[in-house]
C-alpha positions as CSV (number, residue, x, y, z in Angstrom):
1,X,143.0,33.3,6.6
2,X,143.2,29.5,6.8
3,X,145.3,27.4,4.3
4,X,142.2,24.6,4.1
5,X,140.2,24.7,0.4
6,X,137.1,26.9,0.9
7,X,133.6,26.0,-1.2
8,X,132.9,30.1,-1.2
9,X,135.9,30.4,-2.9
10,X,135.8,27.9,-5.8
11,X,132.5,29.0,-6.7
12,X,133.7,32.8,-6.8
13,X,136.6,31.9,-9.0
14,X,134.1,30.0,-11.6
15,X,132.3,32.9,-11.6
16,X,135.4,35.0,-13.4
17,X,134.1,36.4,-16.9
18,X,136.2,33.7,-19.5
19,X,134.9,31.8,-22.4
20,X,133.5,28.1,-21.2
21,X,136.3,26.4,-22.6
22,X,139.1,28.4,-21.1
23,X,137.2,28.4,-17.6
24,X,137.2,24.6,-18.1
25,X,140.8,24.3,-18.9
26,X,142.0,25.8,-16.3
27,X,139.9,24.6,-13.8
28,X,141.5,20.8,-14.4
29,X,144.5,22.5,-15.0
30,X,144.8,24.2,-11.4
31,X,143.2,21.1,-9.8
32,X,146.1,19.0,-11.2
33,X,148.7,21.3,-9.8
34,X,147.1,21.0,-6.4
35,X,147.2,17.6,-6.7
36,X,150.9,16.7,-8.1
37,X,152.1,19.3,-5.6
38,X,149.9,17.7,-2.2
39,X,149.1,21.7,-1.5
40,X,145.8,23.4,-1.3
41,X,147.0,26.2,-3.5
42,X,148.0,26.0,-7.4
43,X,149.6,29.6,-7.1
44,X,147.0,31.0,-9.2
45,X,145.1,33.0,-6.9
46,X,141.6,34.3,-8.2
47,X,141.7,31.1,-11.4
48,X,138.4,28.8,-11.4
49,X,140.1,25.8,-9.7
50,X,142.4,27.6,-7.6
C-alpha cells in the first residue's frame, strides 16, 4: 500500500453512516491534522477526511 492520498479512499470514508454534521466536522477536522502535521495520514483510519 502506498503512503500517497487516494481519491477511492476519501470518497469510501464519506460514505461511513454519521449524521451530516458530524461527517462534516470531522472531515475539516482530519484535513487539518494532515495539514499542521505535513503527513498524508491524520491517524484516524476509516474517518471522512482521513
Amino acid at each position: 500500500m502506498s503512503n500517497r492520498p487516494n481519491v477511492k479512499w476519501f470518497l469510501t470514508n464519506l460514505k461511513t453512516p454519521m449524521p451530516l454534521k458530524e461527517k462534516i466536522f470531522k472531515l475539516f477536522k482530519n484535513n487539518l491534522i494532515k495539514i499542521f502535521t505535513l503527513k498524508n495520514c491524520c491517524g484516524h483510519l476509516g474517518e471522512p477526511g482521513c
